[in-house]
C-alpha angles and dihedrals in degrees: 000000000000128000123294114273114223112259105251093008119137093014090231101141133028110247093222083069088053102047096081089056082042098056104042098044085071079063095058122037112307125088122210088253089063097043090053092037093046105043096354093251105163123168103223082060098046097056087043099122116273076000107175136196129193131257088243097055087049087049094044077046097070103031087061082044093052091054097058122089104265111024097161099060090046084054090054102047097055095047081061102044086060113100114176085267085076092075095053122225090340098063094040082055086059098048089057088057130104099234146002096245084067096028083059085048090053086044089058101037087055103020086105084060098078097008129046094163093096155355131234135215133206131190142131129260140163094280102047143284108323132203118191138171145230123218113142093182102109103202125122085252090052085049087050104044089052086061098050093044093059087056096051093046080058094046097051085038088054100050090043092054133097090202135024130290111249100213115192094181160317131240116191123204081228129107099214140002131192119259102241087050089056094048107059091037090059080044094053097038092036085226143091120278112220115191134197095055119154087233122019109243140169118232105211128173118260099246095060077087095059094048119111129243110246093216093037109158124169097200100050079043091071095044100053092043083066102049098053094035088058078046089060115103104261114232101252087049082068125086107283092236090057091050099052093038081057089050090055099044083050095051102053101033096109091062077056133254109346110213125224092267086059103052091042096061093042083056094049090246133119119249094238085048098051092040086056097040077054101049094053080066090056090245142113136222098242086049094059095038083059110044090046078065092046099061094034088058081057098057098035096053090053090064106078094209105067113077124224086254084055092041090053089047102053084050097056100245114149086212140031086233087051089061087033093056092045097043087061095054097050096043107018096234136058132284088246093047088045090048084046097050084045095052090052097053 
């Protein structure tokens, strides 16, 4: 076991998204002494306003959690003790949405918001609609945790949802997992459990996109839009390199997508000096390159007179199937489903 995080040190994850496994780790095993002592967990703390507690604390979380007797049902009963609340601002945004196809979009553009551990990805592929996440951390707690965190994404699509979640399987970073943990987690998905997989990731079926929010309200929609994108970091709250690296990429993205030897020597740099000024952020050129896209495809599909084609060309894709292709994966939907969503609010 490694050593005790501090309890809202490093601010990488809202409390509120930690108080179900909290809770439900006093009904199986753990006291409120060891959960303090061990990764200085302590519930006072917890409920403090905008109260945070760091990646490493949830990971020593559910180490201390796996060695205790009965560690799937533990697993189980927190999953269910989750309601969209537990995600803060960002998951009450979702449940005002008109379908899940948009509300996993507004997961994506905020989840950053109450949750800094990990990334997901969304895109289509033979064999359904796939999230998977990326946690590059390679500890027993990080296995674990992607684990947990599928279920959850079940769980909150689940209670969103006006119809059930039709769930084609499930792949886990770990190598093995005990049969009665498998069990109850193919119980609770309705689908098989692999193991073994480079990224955890969920298989669901296409036309969990298209199904409606039960709670969907325009109105409340907007408002909420508003609150978490003035949540957003500003630009010139960012570091100053990776503000200017995103000035460049938007600048020459009509003459399609500049590389990393480009920029640099728009910059003045050397490719080699700015990969590894990059690197000290925690953040590569090609991540940066794509989410500048990102958030230009935002902005540009909310404006009815550019056509997808243009859309595709201020954005530096050689073809139309290129921006198609990445704007699912960011979003999880078309571009057409994403202008039509915005057109309804």
């Amino acid at each position: 076991m490694s050593q005790a995080a501090k309890p809202l040190s490093e601010g990488d994850i809202a409390a509120c998204n930690v108080l179900p496994a909290f809770e439900a780790s006093l009904r199986f095993g753990a006291t409120e002494d060891e959960l303090a002592d061990r990764i200085g967990w302590r519930r006072k703390a917890l409920l403090e306003p905008d109260a945070r507690v760091s990646g490493a604390s949830t990971y020593q979380h559910m180490e201390l959690m796996y060695s205790k007797p009965r560690y799937a049902e533990f697993v189980i009963a927190a999953v269910r003790a989750y309601d969209v609340k537990s995600l803060g601002v960002v998951g009450l945004a979702c449940k005002t949405v008109p379908n899940i196809g948009v509300a996993m979009a507004c997961h994506a553009r905020f989840q950053k918001l109450t949750n800094r551990t990990a990334t997901y990805e969304t895109g289509l592929r033979d064999d359904g609609l796939y999230i998977r996440e990326q946690r590059e951390d390679p500890s027993l707690g990080s296995e674990l945790i992607s684990d947990y965190t599928l279920l959850v994404a079940i769980r909150l699509l689940s209670l969103l949802s006006d119809a059930p979640i039709p769930v084609r399987a499930m792949y886990s970073r770990r190598a093995r997992m005990p049969a009665r943990e498998r069990a109850l987690y193919e119980e609770t998905l309705g689908a098989a459990v692999t193991t073994g997989a480079a990224r955890a990731e969920l298989v669901l079926d296409p036309g969990v996109l298209a199904l409606g929010v039960r709670k969907a309200d325009a109105e409340m929609e907007g408002y909420f839009r508003g609150v978490l994108e003035d949540a957003l970091p500003r630009p010139d709250e960012a570091p100053e390199l990776l503000v200017s690296v995103q000035a460049v990429i938007r600048d020459h993205l009509q003459q399609g997508a500049p590389t990393l030897g480009q920029v640099a020597r728009v910059m003045g740099l050397g490719e080699r000096t700015l990969q590894r000024r990059l690197s000290e952020f925690g953040v590569g050129f090609q991540a940066l390159l794509d989410d500048t896209r990102k958030t230009l495809a935002e902005g540009y599909l909310k404006q009815p007179a550019l056509t997808l084609a243009e859309v595709a060309y201020l954005l530096g894709f050689v073809e139309q199937a290129s921006f198609f292709r990445a704007f699912r994966r960011w979003y999880g939907v078309t571009p057409q489903a994403y202008r039509m969503s915005i057109a309804l609010r």
